[in-house]
C-alpha positions, 0 to 999 in steps of 0.5 A, a space after each residue: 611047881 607043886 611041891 611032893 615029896 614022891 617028885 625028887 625032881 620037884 623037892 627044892 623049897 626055897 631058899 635051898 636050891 639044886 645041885 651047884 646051885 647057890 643060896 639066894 642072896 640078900 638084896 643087898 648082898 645082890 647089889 655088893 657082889 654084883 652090882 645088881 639090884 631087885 626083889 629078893 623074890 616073888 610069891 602070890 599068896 591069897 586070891 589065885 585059883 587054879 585054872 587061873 593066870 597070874 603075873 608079876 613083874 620081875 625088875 632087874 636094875 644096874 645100880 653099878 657105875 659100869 655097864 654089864 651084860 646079863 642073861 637069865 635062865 628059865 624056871 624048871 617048873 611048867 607052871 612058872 613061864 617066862 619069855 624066851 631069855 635073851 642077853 640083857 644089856 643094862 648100863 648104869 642106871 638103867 632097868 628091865 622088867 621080866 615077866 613071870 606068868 604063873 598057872 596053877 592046876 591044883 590047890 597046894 604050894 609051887 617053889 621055883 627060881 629064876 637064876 641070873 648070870 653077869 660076868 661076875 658069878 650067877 645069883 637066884 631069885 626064888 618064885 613060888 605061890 603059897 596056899 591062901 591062909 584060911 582062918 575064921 575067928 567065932 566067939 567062944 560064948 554067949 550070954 543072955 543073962 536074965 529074959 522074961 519068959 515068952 519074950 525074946 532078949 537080943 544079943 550081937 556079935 561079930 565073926 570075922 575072917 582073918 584069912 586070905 581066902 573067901 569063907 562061907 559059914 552057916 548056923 545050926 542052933 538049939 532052941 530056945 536060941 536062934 541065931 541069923 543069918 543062919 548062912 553067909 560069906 565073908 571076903 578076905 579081912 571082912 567081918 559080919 554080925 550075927 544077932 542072937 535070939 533067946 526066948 524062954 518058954 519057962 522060968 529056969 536055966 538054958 545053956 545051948 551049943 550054936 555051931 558055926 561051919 566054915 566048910 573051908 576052916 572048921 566048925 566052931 561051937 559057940 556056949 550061949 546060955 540064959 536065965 528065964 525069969 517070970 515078971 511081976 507086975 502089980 498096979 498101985 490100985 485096981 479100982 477107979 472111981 471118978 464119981 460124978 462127971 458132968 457130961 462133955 468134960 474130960 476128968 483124968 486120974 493116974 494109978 502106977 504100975 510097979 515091977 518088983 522082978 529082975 527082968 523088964 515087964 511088958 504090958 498091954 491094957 485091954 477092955 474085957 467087954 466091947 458091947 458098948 462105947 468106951 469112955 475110958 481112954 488109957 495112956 499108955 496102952 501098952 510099954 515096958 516096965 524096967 527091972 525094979 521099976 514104975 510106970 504112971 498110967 493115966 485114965 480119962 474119962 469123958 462122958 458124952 450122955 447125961 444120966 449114964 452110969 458106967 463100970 467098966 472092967 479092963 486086964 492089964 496082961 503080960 507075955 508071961 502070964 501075969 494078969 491084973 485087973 482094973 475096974 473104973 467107974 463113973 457116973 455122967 450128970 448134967 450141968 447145974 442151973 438155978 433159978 434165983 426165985 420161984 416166985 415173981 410177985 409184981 404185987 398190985 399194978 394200977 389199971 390206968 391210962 396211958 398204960 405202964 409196965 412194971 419190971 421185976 427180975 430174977 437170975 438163971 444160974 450156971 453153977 457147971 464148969 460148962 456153957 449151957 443152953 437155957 430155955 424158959 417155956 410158957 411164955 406167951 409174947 403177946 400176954 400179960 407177962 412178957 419175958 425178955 431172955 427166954 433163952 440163950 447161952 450160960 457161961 461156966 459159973 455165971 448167972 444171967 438177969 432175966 
């Protein structure tokens, strides 16, 4: 029944009962005095609503060594039902069980008794339904300590609801810190991580307030706080000259970029001019640079075409605004073939019969790290001078008789 104070008729709170009433004994004083044995009361306390129905079973137990006789009567309060009492005959050992049936109308607490008698005397069991605890538990503080600016740092926590009852909970933040899910529930004994985002627009000292409403509890305000910090970033060299590169070979070279700030750099390398084919290949193209920390970056280049001279212009850029520029330059030649002489002299050859051929030879020289095709032209099959070997494949640093 609900307890009010304008309602003399509802004032009993347990365990005080009304007039000629007793005070509700101990179980074991229960089982001393009368023989009898069962809880010393029940009591619903989170998940009921009102509208609801809820029951409970009330058990009763002979734990003496004779048999008895007991009757029980029915709680004053209408939101408290039981059935219709009859007496009970329990001989030793033996139990019953009682339901109570308990319907509430409004949100608050319910006290009552079921009151027992035996030839003995007469005993109480209270009965009430407590309103469920509401309790939600928010961190007082975060901190994000040192970002880079235009970046976003990430920071989680938990909140969690220690209460009995469902709670609903949403976020309302100031920039630059979001926090999500910006609304939620939480079941009774559950927790949720949010994830908190700070983004600096500019190098100095943020401190916000997050508010965290539980329309069931009360609104919590969270302190969270960051350092925006601009990264510097500065590469080991900002020209590369490969030089001479014979076409088709991939030729790399390495340049370190170095951060000297407090907060991590982000970087990305990108091409200022995209007229023509890149033959500059990076790797990485993009990371992340530690606080006081180094990141090798490595060049190719791989000419295709024999003669080109290329001078390329690239920006390694971050977030925040911090730009370095790198020029790679590098020229693409062909591969290097010699012949061992200029000039074959077969001196005087004898016209007689049957005719004889005189040989003389000279070498074609790779001095490349490639294979290379050669060709000798002007040589006529059928004439005076016959070549054998006009053409054919070079290996990388090898020379061929011909």
């Amino acid at each position: 029944m609900p307890a009010g104070p304008e309602d003399p008729a509802l004032s009993r709170s347990a365990p005080l009962l009304s007039s000629g009433a007793k005070t509700p004994l101990t179980k074991d004083q229960r089982i001393r005095r009368f023989g009898v044995s069962c809880v010393d009361g029940l009591e619903w306390r989170a998940g009921w609503e009102p509208g609801g129905e809820y029951t409970k079973q009330l058990v009763i137990k002979n734990v003496s060594t004779k048999a008895m006789k007991i009757s029980y009567k029915l709680p004053d309060s209408k939101y408290f039902s039981m059935a219709f009492p009859e007496p009970i005959q329990l001989t030793p050992g033996l139990s019953k069980s009682l339901q109570v049936i308990f319907r509430p109308v409004l949100l608050e607490a319910y006290d009552d008794f079921v009151t027992f008698f035996t030839e003995k005397g007469s005993f109480v069991v209270p009965i009430r339904a407590a309103i469920p605890c509401i309790h939600s538990k928010v961190p007082e503080q975060v901190d994000f300590g040192f970002c880079p600016v235009q970046e976003s740092g990430v920071k989680t926590f938990t909140i969690s609801n220690d209460g009995e009852a469902p709670v609903s909970f949403s976020w309302s933040c100031e920039p630059p810190f979001t926090v999500s899910p910006t609304s939620g529930s939480m079941a009774p004994g559950t927790s949720a991580t949010m994830t908190a985002r700070f983004t600096p627009t500019d190098a100095c000292v943020y401190v916000a307030r997050a508010i965290c409403n539980v329309p069931e509890h009360t609104m919590h305000t969270v302190k969270i706080g960051g350092i925006g910090k601009y990264p510097f970033l500065s590469a080991s060299c900002e020209r590369l000259d490969f030089g001479q590169v014979l076409s088709g070979t991939n030729v790399a070279k390495q340049f370190k970029l170095v951060n000297r700030s407090l907060v991590y750099a982000r970087f990305s390398i990108s091409r200022r001019d995209s007229d023509v084919g890149a033959v500059f290949a990076f790797s990485p193209t993009s990371g992340i640079v530690p606080p006081d920390g180094e990141q090798n970056v490595t060049i190719h280049f791989n000419p295709q075409v024999t003669g080109t001279y290329t001078n390329d212009h690239y920006i390694i850029k971050t977030p925040g605004g911090n730009g370095i520029p790198l020029e790679c330059v590098g020229e693409a030649v062909g591969p290097q073939i010699e012949l061992s002489k200029s000039l074959v002299n077969f001196g005087d050859v004898p016209i007689e019969l049957p005719r004889r051929s005189v040989h003389r030879t000279f070498e074609v020289i790779n001095h490349s790290d490639l294979p290379t095709w050669y060709q000798l032209y002007d040589c006529e099959p059928n004439g005076v001078f016959r070549v054998q070997g006009v053409s054919g494949m070079l290996p990388p640093r090898v020379a061929v008789h011909v």
